[in-house]
C-alpha positions as CSV (number, residue, x, y, z in Angstrom):
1,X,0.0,0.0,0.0
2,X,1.5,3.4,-1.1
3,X,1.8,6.1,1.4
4,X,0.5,9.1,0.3
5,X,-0.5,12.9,1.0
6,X,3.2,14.1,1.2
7,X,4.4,12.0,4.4
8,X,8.2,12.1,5.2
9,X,9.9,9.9,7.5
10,X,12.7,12.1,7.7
11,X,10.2,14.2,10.0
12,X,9.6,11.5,12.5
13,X,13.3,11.8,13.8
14,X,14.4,14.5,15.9
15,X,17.3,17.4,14.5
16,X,20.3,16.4,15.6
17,X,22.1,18.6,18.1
18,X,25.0,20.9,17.1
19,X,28.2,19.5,18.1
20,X,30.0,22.1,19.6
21,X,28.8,22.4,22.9
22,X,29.3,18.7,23.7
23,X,32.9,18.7,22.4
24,X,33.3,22.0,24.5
25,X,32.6,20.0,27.3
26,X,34.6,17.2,26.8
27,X,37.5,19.5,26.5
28,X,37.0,21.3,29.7
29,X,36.4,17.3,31.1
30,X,39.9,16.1,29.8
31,X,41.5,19.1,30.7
32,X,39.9,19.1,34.6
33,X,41.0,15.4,34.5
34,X,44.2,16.3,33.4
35,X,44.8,18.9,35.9
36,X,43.5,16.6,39.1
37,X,46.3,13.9,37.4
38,X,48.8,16.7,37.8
39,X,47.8,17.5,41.3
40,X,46.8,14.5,42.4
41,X,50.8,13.8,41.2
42,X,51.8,16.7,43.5
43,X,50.7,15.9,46.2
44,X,51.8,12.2,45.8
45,X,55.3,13.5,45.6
46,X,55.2,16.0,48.6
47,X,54.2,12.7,50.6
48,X,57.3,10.5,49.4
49,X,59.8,13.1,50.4
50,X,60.8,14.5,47.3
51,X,61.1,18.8,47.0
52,X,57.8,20.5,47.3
53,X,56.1,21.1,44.1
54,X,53.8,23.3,45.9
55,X,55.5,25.7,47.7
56,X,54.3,26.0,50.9
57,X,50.9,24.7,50.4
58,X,52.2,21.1,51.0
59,X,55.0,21.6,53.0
60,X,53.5,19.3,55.8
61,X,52.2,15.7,55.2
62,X,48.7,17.2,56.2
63,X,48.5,19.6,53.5
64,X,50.3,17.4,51.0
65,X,47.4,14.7,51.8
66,X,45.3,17.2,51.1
67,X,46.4,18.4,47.8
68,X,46.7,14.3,47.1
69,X,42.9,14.0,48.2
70,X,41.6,17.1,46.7
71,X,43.7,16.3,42.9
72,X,41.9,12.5,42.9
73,X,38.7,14.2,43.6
74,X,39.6,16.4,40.6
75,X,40.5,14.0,38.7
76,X,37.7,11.5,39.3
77,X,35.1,14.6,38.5
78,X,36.2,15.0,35.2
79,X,36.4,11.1,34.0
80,X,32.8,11.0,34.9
81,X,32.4,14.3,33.0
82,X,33.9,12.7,30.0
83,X,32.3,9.6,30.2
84,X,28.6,10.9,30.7
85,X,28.5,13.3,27.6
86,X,30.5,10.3,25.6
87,X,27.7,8.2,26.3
88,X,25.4,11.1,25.6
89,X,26.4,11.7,22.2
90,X,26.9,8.4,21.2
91,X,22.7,7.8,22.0
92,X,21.1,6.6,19.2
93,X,18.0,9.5,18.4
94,X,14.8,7.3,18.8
95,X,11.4,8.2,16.8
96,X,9.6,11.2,17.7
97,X,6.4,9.1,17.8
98,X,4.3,8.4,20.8
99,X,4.8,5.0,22.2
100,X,1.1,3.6,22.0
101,X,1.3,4.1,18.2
102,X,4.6,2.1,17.7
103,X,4.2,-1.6,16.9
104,X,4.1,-3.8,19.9
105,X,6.5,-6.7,20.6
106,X,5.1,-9.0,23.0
């Protein structure tokens, strides 16, 4: 049977999203995981006994475990960045349809 009265399927599916914002985000993502790496790194070498990379802010094994602390919570913050607006984007876009009109699959 022939579908008629100008329907377009093309209309059923949603516009896809401009890219730039996502890949905005997964720039500032890597480079907030990047940076909790770094002083997560920091902080890891304060505690060892090698020279202070900090200055005085981890002079003591206190702040140093601090700095260590606060660059894995950094760190983990933007790998779950990254991975939520990966998974995001890679979503396939479903029908715009409701979901009493779809076929059912019993």
């Amino acid at each position: 049977m022939k579908i008629s009265d100008g329907f377009d399927a093309r209309r059923l599916r949603p516009k896809a999203h401009s890219n730039w914002r996502a890949r905005l985000t997964l720039t500032f993502a890597a480079l907030l995981a990047l940076f909790g790496a770094l002083l997560a790194a920091a902080g890891a070498t304060s505690l060892i006994g090698h020279p202070n990379a900090l200055g005085e802010l981890n002079a003591s094994p206190a702040g140093a475990s601090l700095v260590l602390v606060l660059g894995l919570l950094i760190c983990w913050l933007g790998i779950w960045m990254w991975r939520r607006r990966r998974r995001l984007m890679r979503q396939p876009l479903g029908l715009s349809m409701a979901a009493h009109l779809m076929k059912k699959h019993d």
